[in-house]
N, C-alpha and C positions, 0 to 999 in steps of 0.2 A: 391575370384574366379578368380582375372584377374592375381594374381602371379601364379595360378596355370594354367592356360592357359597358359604364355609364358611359365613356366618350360615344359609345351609338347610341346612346340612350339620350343622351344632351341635343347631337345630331339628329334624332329623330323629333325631340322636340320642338328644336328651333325651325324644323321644317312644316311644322302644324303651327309654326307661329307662338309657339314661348319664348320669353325669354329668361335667361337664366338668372336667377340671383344670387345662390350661392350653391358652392360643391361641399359634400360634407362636412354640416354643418355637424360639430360635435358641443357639448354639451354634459353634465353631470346624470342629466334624464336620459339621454339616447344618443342617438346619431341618425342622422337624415344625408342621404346620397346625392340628393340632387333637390333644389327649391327653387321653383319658378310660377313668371306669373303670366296671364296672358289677361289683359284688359283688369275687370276687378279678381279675379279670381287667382288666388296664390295655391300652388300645388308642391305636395311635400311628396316624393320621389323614391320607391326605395326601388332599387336594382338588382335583379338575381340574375346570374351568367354561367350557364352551364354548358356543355359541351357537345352532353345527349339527355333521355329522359330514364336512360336507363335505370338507375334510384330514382325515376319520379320526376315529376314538372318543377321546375325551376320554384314557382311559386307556393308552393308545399312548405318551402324552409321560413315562410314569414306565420310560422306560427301563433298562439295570443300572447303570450311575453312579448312576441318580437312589436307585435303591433302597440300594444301599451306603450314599450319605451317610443315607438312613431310620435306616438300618439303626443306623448308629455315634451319631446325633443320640441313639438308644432306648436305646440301650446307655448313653449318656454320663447322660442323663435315670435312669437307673434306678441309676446308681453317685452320683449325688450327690445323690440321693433317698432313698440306702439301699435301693430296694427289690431286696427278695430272692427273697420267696416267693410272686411274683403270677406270674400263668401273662399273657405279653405276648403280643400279634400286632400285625402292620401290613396295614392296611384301606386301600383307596381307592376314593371316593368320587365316582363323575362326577355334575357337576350342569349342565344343558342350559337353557339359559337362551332365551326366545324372542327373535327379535329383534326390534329397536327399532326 
């Protein structure tokens, strides 16, 4: 269920004009679902895929642990990247899946 979330999730962003740079990005700090950029701007992607709200909204589950390890996975991505001078944010992404 969660590859098929980001694959809408990728699809919805290269429809607003991102493009992709990489699919989880893993690392010792974290993991990052989706990184893309659109002009200066590189955007760190987490993806939550639920089915209903029943427990709650999809985005509930990116608690502050979850966001820390975001946090340090962008950090570490943009030091062994080199990048400098891009203006970065972390975005999430609920995708509601019907059920089967």
């Amino acid at each position: 269920m969660g590859k098929n979330g980001e694959t809408e999730a990728i699809k919805y962003l290269e429809s607003e004009g991102y493009k992709i740079i990489c699919r989880n990005f893993k690392c010792m700090k974290g993991e990052i679902d989706i990184i893309a950029h659109n002009n200066e701007n590189i955007i760190f992607v987490e993806v939550k895929t639920r089915t209903s709200t029943k427990y709650g909204e999809a985005k509930e589950a990116i608690d502050f642990e979850k966001q820390r390890h975001i946090y340090e996975a962008a950090r570490y991505f943009m030091y062994i990247n080199r990048i400098e001078e891009a203006y970065a944010r972390i975005d999430a992404i609920e995708v509601y899946e019907n059920n089967r």
